[in-house]
N, C-alpha and C positions, 0 to 999 in steps of 0.2 A: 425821282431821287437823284441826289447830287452825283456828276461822277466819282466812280472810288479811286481812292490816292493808289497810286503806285509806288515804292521806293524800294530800291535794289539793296535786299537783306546783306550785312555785313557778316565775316568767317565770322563761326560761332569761338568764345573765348579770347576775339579776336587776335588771334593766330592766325595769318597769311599762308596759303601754299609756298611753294619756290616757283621764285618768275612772278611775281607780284611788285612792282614798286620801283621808283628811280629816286636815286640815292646819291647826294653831293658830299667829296669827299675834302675837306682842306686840311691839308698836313704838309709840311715843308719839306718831310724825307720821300725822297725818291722810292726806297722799297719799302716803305710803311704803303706809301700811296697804290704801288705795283702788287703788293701781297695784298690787301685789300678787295682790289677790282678785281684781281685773278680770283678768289675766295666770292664775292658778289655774284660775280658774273657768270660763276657756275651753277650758282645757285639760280640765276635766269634773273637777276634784276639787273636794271638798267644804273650806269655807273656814269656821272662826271665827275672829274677831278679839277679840283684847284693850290696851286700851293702858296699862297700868301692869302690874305685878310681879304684886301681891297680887291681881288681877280673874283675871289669865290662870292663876295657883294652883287659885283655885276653880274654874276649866273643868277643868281638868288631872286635879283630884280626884272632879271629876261624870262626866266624860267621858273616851271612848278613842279618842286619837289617834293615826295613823300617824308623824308628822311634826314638827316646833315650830320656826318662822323666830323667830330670839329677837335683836331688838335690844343690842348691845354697851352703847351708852349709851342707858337711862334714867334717869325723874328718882326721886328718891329711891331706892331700890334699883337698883343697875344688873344688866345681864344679865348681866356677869361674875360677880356677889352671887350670884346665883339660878340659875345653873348647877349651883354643886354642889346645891344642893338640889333638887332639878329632877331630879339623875342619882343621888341616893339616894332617891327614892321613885317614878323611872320609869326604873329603869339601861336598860332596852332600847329606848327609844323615842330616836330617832337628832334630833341638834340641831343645825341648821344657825343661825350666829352672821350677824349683818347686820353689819359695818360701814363707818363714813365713813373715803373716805380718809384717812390718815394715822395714822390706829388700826390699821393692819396688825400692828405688833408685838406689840398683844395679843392678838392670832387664837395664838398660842403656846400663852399660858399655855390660852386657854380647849380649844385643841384635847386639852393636860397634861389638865386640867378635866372632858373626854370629849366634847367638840361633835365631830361627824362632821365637818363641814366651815366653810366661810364664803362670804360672798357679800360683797361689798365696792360701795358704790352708787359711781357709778351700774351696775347689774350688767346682764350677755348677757342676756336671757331662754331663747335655745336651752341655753348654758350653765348656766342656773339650774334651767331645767327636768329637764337630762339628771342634775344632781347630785342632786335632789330624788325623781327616779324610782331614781334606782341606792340613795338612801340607805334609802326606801323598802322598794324588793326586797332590800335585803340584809338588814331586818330580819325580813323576812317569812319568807326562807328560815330565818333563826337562829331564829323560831319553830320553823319545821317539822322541822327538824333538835331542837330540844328537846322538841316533842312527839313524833317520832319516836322519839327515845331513851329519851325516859317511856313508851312505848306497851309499844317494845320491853322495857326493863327489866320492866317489869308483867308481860308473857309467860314473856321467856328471860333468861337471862343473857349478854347480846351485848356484850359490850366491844367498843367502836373499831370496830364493823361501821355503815358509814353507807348508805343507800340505801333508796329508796323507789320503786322501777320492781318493775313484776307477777313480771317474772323473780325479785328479790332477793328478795320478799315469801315467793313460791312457794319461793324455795330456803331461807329460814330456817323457814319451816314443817317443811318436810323434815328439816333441819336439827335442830330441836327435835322431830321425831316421832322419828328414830333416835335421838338420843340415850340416850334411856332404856334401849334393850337393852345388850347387849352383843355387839353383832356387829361384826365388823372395817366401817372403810368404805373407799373407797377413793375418792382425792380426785383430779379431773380439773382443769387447768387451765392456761392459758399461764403463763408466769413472769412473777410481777408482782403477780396477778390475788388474793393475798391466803387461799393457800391453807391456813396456820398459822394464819390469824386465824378459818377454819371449823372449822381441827380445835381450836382451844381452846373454842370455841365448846359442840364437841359433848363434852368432855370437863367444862366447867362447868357446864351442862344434864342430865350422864350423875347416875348413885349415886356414882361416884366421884369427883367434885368436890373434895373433900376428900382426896384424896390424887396422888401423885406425877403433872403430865403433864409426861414427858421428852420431847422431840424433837430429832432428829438429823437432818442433813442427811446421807444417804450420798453425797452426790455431794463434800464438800467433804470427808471420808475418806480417805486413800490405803488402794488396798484391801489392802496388808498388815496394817493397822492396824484396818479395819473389826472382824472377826470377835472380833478382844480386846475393841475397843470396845460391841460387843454385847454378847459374852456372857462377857467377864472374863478372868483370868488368873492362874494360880499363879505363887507368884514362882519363878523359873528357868526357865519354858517357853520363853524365848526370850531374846536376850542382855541386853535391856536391862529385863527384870521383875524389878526387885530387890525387888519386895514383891507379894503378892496382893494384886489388883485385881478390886473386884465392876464385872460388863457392865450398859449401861443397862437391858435387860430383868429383872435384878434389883432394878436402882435403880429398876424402875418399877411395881415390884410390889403390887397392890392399883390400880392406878393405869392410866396409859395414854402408852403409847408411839407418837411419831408419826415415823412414818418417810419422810421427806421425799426430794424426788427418788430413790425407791425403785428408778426403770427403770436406773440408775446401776448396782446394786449385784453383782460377780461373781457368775457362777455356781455358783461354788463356795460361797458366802456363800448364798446364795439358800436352797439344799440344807438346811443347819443351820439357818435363817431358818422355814422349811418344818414342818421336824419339830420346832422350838419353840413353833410356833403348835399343831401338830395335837397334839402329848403334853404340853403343855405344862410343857414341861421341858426340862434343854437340862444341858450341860456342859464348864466355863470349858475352856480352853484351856490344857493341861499337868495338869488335872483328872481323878481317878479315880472322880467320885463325882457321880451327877444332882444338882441343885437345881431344883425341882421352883417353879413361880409362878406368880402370878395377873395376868395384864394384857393389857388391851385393847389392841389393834390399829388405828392411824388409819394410811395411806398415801395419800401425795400422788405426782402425777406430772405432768410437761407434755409428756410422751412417749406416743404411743399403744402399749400396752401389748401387745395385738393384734397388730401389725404385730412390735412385739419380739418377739413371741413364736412368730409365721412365720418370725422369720429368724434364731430358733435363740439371742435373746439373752435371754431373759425365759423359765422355767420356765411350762411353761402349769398342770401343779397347784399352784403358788406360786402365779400370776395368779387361778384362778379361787376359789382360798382364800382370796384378799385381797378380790377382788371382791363381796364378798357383799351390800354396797350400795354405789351409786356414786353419787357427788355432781359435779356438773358446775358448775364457776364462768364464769360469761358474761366472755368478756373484757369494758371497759370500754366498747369502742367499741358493742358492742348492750346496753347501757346508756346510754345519752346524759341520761337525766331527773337520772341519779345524779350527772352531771358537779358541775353547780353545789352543791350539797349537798357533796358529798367537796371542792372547791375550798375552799369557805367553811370547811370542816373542820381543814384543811391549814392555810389562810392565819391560821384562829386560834390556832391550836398552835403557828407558828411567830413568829408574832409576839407572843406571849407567853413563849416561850423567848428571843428577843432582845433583850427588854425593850423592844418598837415600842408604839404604839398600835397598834390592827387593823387591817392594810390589806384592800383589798378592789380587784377586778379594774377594769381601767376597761371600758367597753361593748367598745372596738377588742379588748382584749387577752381578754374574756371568748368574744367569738364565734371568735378565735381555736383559744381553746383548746376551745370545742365544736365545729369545725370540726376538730380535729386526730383525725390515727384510732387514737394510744396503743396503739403494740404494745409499748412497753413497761409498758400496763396502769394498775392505782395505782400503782405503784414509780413508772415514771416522772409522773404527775400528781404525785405528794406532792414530789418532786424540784424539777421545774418549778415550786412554789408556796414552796419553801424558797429557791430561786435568786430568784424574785419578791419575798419580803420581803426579803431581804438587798442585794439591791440595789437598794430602791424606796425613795426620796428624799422619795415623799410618803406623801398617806393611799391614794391608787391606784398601783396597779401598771401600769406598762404595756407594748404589744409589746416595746419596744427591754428588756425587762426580763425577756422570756423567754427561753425558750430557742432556739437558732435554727432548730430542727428545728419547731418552731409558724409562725414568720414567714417560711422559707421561703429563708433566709440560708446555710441549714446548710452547702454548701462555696461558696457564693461567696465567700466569704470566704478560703478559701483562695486562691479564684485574685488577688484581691487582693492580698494580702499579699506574693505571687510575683511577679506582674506589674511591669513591663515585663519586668526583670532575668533572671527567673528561668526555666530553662529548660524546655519539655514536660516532659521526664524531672522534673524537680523538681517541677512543678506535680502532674504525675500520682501519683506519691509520695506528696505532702501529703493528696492529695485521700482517696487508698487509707488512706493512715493514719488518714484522721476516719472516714473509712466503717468500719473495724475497728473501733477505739475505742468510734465509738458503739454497734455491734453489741456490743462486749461489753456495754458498761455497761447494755445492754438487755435482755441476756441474765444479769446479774446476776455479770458474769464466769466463767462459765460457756462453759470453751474449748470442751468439745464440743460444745455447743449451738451454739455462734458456729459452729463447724465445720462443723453440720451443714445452718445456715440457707445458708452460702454454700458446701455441695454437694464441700464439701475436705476432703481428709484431717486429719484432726488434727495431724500432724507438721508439714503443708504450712504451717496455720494459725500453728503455732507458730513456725517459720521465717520470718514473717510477721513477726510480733510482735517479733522476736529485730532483725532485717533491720530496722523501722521503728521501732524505740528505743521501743516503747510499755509504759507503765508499769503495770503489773497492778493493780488495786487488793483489798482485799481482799472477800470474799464475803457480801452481809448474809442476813438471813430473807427468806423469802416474806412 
């Protein structure tokens, strides 16, 4: 097995202790420059100072700084001047702008410009301090997350897989040690938890890289339509084949097919599923004639497979055919290193599809969200970080900006909204109605699953839904 990566975890929420960090200061006044370092340097970081443009360049170009407090107005080139220049030959090093009141409205352009923040005299010190540690840690992290991905890229081929805790390390190992055979795997994991994004993983790592990987969700199949959809169909086998249709196990030939929430899939299905893995060969549906193929087998599940198969829903020589290696994804919450990393990940992505600057968590809303225990995994973190940019007003995000399942809001708010007026019976109503809701959306809309967390019939559940006017929405990837 390959060695496992090392990389020195960044503060959680990235927030810095005190005594973290060297910090260049350019300002032309004398006691802005002195009350700063004196304030700094109690706090235990390290201080250089410059007071012109062209001085603080040459440290810039000698030196490697965490930080840069950069005067708005100086004399001859101003720090508005030497911002962009400043962010074309140090784009990562984060830049907090100084200015005197009544300059506030060019904190705009410079933020347009790419200054992280501002500090406005006369400024909080706790407030300066705490902006100055967060801008900090967040740059520290977006190293460690680039040299993670360059570590990784050098190794495997890891798209979009973020994390640096011993569990993740160990399982991309594994991950990259099986890939190269060819043996089915089979994928364990809650929903959420990023199960598609191991089995691509293992199939751009495998020989076959270069050829087809199809994945299917069987649980988002009606199971009339599974068995065509597998394995194809002559035209006329059924009323509505007006044309032959090749199954994705054709379409996936030479290549690799992943068979996502596979516990889903009729027994009936199972059977043909079975004998196309073991002869590989199989035969469309109103078909006289084998089609005989080449392709790998990936299978995901958030069902214990075992237990299905005690109770008569899961074929046990399908199960232990599929099982021939098993891969276990940690939910998120015994993860906790990887929180901040996947946040910072999220909150980049998405505020670059919005056309935002970066935002980034503020301390309240970051321990939040490492305090949350995400049963709905990454799905819901990347969620909760989309909902954060879209509605964050600044360059931070905050509680009132999460979701209310983080701050703890989740139905009080219904009894809210009901109250005084409204009657038990209504309140109770509302309440059941967000608790379903957000069980599905946790659940990925996935009724049975919903059904089976709250212990009810699937009919009952759906009677539920029907009775509380709740709106389905439609089913993404793992």
């Amino acid at each position: 097995m390959p060695e496992a990566l090392t990389v020195n975890p960044p503060d959680a929420g990235f927030m810095l202790p005190a005594g973290s960090g060297r910090i260049l200061i350019i300002d032309d006044e004398a006691a802005i420059r002195d009350s700063l370092e004196t304030l700094l340097t109690l706090e235990g970081f390290t201080v250089t100072m410059a007071e012109e443009g062209n001085s603080g360049l040459d440290l810039l170009a000698r030196e490697e700084f965490d930080l840069l407090l950069l005067d708005l107005s100086l004399p001859g080139e101003s720090g508005m001047d030497l911002l962009p220049r400043i962010k074309a030959s140090h784009p990562q090093l984060p830049v907090i702008m100084i200015t005197a009141y009544g300059a506030v409205a060019n904190v705009v352009e410079a933020i347009r410009l790419g200054a992280e923040n501002f500090v406005q005299k006369p400024w909080d010190n706790e407030k300066l301090l705490a902006d100055i540690r967060s801008a900090i840690g967040k740059r520290r992290a977006e190293q460690e997350v680039l040299q993670l991905r360059r570590t990784l890229k050098q190794r495997y081929q890891f798209t979009n897989i973020v994390g640096k805790s011993d569990v993740m390390l160990k399982l991309l190992d594994l991950v990259a040690q099986v890939a190269a055979s060819r043996s089915t795997v089979l994928i364990y994991g809650e929903s959420g938890t990023g199960k598609e994004l191991i089995a691509k993983a293992i199939h751009a790592n495998s020989p076959r890289k270069d050829k087809p990987f199809v994945p299917v969700n069987v649980g988002a199949v009606p199971a009339d339509l599974l068995e065509s959809t597998l394995f194809g169909h002559m035209k006329g086998a059924f009323t509505s084949a007006v044309a032959t249709k090749k199954g994705l196990f054709e379409v996936a030939h030479e290549g690799t097919l992943f068979l996502d929430e596979i516990g889903t899939m009729p027994l009936e299905t199972q059977a043909k599923v079975l004998r196309a893995l073991q002869e590989r060969k199989f035969m469309q549906l109103g078909g006289t004639q084998e089609i005989s193929v080449d392709v790998r087998i990936l299978a995901a599940t958030n069902v214990d497979l075992q237990q299905a198969v005690r109770e008569g829903r899961f074929r046990e020589d399908l199960f232990y055919r599929l099982n021939v290696i098993s891969v276990e994804l940690p939910p998120l919450r015994n993860r906790r290193e990887d929180i901040p990393l996947l946040a910072q990940h999220f909150l980049k992505r998405f505020s670059e599809e919005n056309g935002l600057p970066e935002r980034t968590l503020s301390p309240d809303a970051m321990r939040l969200v490492m305090d949350h225990s995400w049963p709905g995994n990454i799905r819901e973190l990347e969620n909760a970080m989309e909902r954060g940019v879209v509605l964050s007003t600044g360059s931070q995000i905050t509680p009132d900006q999460l979701p209310p399942q983080l701050t703890g809001n989740t139905y009080s708010a219904a009894l809210m909204e009901h109250a005084p007026s409204a009657s038990l019976a209504d309140i109770m109503e509302e309440i059941e109605r967000r608790i379903i809701g957000d069980r599905l959306e946790r659940c990925n809309w996935n009724q049975t699953e919903a059904a089976a967390f709250f212990k009810i019939p699937l009919s009952t559940l759906n009677q539920k839904i029907k009775r509380l006017n709740i709106e389905l929405k439609k089913r993404g990837k793992e």
